[in-house]
C-alpha positions in Angstrom: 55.7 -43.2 11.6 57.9 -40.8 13.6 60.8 -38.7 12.3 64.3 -40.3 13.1 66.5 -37.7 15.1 67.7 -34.8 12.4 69.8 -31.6 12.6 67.8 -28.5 11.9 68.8 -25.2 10.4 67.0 -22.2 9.4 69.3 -19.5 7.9 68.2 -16.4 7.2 69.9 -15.5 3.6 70.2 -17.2 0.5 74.5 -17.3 0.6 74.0 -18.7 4.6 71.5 -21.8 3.1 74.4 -22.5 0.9 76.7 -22.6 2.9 74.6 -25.0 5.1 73.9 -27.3 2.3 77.8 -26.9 0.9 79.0 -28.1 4.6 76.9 -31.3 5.1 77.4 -33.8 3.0 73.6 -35.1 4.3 71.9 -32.3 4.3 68.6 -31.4 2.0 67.0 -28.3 1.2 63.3 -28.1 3.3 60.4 -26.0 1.7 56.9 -26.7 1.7 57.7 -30.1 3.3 54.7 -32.0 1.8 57.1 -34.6 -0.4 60.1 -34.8 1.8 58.8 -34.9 5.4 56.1 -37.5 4.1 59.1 -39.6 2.5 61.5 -39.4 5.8 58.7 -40.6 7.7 58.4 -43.5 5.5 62.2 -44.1 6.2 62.9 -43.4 1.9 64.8 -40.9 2.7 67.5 -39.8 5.7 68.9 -36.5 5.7 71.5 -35.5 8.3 70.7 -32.3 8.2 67.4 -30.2 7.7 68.0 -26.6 6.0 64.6 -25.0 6.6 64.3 -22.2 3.6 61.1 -20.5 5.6 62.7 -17.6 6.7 64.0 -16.7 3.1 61.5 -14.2 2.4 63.7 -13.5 -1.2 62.7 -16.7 -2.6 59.1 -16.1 -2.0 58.9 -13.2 -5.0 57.2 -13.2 -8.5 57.9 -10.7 -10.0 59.5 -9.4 -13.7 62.8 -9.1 -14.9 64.4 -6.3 -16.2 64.2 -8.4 -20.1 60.2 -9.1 -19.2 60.9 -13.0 -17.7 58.4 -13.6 -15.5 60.8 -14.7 -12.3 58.9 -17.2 -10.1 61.2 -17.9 -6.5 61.5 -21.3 -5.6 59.7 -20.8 -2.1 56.4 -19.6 -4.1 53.9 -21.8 -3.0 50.9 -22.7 -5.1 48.6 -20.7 -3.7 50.5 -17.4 -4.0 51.2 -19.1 -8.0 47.1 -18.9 -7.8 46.8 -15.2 -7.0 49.4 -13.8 -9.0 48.3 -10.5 -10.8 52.2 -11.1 -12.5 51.4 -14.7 -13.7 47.7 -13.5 -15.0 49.4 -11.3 -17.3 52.6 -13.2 -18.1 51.3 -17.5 -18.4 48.1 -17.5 -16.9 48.4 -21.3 -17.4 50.7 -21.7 -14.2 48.2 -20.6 -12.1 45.6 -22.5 -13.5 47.3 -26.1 -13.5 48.9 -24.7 -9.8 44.6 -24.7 -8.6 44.5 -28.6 -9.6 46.7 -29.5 -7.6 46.0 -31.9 -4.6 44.0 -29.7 -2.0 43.9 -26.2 -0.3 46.4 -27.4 2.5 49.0 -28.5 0.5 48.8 -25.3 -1.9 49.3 -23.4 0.7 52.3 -25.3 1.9 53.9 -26.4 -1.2 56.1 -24.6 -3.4 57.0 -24.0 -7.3 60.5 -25.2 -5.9 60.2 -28.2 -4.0 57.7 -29.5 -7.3 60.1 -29.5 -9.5 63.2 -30.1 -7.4 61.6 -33.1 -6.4 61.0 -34.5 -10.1 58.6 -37.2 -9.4 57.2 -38.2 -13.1 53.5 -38.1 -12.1 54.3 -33.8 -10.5 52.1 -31.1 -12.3 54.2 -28.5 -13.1 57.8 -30.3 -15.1 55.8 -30.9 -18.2 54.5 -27.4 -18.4 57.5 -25.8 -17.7 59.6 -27.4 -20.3 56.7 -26.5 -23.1 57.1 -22.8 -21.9 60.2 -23.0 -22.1 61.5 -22.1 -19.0 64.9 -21.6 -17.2 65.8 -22.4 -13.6 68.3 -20.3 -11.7 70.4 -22.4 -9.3 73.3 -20.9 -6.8 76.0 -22.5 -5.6 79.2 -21.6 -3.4 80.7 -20.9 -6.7 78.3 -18.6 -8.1 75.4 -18.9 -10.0 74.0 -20.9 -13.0 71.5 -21.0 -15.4 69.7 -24.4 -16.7 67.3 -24.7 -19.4 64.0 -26.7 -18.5 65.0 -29.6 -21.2 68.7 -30.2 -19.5 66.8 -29.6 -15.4 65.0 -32.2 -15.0 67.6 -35.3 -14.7 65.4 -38.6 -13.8 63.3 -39.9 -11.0 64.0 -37.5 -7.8 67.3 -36.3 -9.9 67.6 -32.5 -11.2 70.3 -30.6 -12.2 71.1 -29.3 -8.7 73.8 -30.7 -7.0 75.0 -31.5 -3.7 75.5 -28.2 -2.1 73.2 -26.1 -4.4 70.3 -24.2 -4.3 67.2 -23.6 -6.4 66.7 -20.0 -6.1 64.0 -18.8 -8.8 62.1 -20.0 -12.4 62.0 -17.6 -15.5 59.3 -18.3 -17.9 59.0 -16.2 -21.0 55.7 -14.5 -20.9 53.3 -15.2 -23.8 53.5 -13.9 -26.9 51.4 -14.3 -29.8 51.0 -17.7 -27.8 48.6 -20.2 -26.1 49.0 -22.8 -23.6 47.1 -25.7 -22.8 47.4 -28.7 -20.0 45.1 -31.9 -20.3 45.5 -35.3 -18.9 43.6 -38.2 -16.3 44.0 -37.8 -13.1 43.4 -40.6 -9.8 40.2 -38.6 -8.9 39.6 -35.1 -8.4 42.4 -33.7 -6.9 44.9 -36.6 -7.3 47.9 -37.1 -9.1 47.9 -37.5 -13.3 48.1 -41.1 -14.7 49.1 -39.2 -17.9 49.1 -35.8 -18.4 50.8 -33.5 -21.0 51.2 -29.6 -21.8 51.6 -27.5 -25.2 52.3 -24.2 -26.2 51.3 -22.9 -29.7 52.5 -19.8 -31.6 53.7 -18.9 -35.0 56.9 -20.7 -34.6 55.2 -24.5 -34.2 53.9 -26.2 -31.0 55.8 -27.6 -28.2 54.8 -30.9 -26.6 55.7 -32.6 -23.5 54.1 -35.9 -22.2 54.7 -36.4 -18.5 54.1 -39.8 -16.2 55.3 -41.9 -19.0 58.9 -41.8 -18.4 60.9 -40.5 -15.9 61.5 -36.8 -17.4 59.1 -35.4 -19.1 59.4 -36.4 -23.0 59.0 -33.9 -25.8 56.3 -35.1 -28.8 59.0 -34.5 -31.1 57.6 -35.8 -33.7 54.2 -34.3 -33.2 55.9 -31.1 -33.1 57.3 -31.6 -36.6 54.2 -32.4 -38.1 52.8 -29.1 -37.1 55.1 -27.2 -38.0 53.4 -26.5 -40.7 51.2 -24.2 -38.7 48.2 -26.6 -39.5 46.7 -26.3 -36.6 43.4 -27.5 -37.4 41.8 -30.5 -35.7 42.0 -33.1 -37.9 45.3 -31.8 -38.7 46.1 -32.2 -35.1 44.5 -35.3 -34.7 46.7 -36.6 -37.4 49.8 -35.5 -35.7 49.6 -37.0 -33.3 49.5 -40.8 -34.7 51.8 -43.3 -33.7 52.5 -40.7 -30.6 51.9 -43.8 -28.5 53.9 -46.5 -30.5 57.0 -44.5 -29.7 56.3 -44.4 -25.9 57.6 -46.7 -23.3 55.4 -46.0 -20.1 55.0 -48.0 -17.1 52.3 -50.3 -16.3 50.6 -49.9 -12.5 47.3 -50.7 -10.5 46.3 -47.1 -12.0 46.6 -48.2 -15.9 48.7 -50.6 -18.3 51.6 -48.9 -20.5 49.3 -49.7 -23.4 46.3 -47.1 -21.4 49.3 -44.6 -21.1 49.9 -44.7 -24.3 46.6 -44.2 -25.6 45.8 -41.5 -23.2 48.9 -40.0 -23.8 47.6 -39.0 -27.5 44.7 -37.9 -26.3 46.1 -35.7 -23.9 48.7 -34.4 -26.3 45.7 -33.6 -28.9 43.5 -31.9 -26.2 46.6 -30.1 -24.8 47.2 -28.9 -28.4 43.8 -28.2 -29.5 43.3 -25.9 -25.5 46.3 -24.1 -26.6 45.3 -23.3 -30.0 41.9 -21.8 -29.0 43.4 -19.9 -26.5 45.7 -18.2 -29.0 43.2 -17.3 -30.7 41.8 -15.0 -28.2 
């Protein structure tokens, strides 16, 4: 289906895209494209106004900060995620779930912004970013703000940014005495996660998130407590994460019944849990 008629815009700073976005009430951020253009085709979604961000060559950055976050712009797209000597060294992890997903044309399109901005329960990357604790940066024509990854991501297609506002970059603490693991059942090869979740393990605890079982990614809370501990073994993992299920409320779908999520969601967690743990220890 063709594109209804649209306004287009393609600033070339930062302050000029918020100002766009801040004037029209319609209008929507535009990055890698391969969500929203698919979506207005499909007539699911009608912006007034396009703000292309293509031009905004500051938004396409990884780099450090100057307290060691690993700064990721919004306009990264997964293939640059992929190639990153900074995220090698920082949270290898992001480039390693970034290479699952979908196929080489939309890694080179999409971006680390327009994934999570987005929000779609079944994305990649909202899961892992809340276990890594990350923090999203997001600029407005009042200034900037910062939001942690627990308070981001909002609902289905809902974040923290607000009419008007931008996504400009991700900080993710780099690891530290830590290791990260991702596991989960995806619609073949390259398709999107039926259940998936993400963990991070250090001398603190673990942190466990479950995504495409609720509309935000959900924290294993309770699987978290049990290891705090620092029992990390696998039957002491195992064990944790009991009942993980029960506590779930996950949709059913032609892809698998809320009581297949639920079971694969303890799986995943466990796998998740168990990746992360061998990969602390090396």
């Amino acid at each position: 289906m063709l594109l209804r008629e649209v306004d287009y815009a393609r600033p070339a700073t930062v302050e000029e895209a918020v100002s766009l976005l801040a004037a029209h009430e319609g209008a929507r951020a535009l990055a890698g494209g391969q969500t929203l253009v698919n979506v207005m085709k499909a007539r699911a979604a009608a912006p007034d106004v396009l703000v292309d961000l293509v031009d905004l060559a500051e938004l396409r950055t990884i780099g450090f900060s100057s307290d060691g976050l690993l700064e990721i712009g919004a306009m990264v797209t997964y293939t640059q995620l992929v190639g990153s000597s900074e995220v090698e060294v920082a949270r290898p992890i992001l480039a390693e779930v970034a290479a699952t997903i979908a196929d080489v044309q939309v890694r080179n399109r999409g971006t680390v912004g327009g994934n999570v901005c987005v929000s779609d329960p079944t994305n990649h990357l909202p899961p892992l970013l809340v276990v890594l604790d990350a923090s999203f940066t997001i600029r407005g024509s009042g200034g900037e703000r910062v939001v942690p990854a627990d308070e981001f991501f909002v609902g289905v297609y809902m974040t923290a940014v607000g009419e008007g506002e931008l996504l400009t970059k991700i900080s993710v603490p780099p690891a530290s005495d830590t290791g990260d693991g991702f596991s989960g059942v995806t619609i073949g090869k390259h398709g999107t996660y039926v259940v998936d979740a993400a963990a991070t393990v250090s001398g603190e605890g673990a942190r466990i998130a479950i995504g495409c079982v609720a509309a935000t990614p959900v924290r294993a809370t309770e699987m978290e407590e049990r290891l705090a501990g620092g029992d990390f073994s696998e039957d002491a993992v195992r064990e944790a994460a009991k009942g993980l299920g029960a506590s779930l409320d996950p949709p059913s779908d032609v892809h698998g019944s809320a009581d297949y999520r639920r079971s694969l969601a303890e799986t995943s967690a466990v796998r998740a849990v168990l990746q992360a743990v061998e990969r602390r220890k090396r």
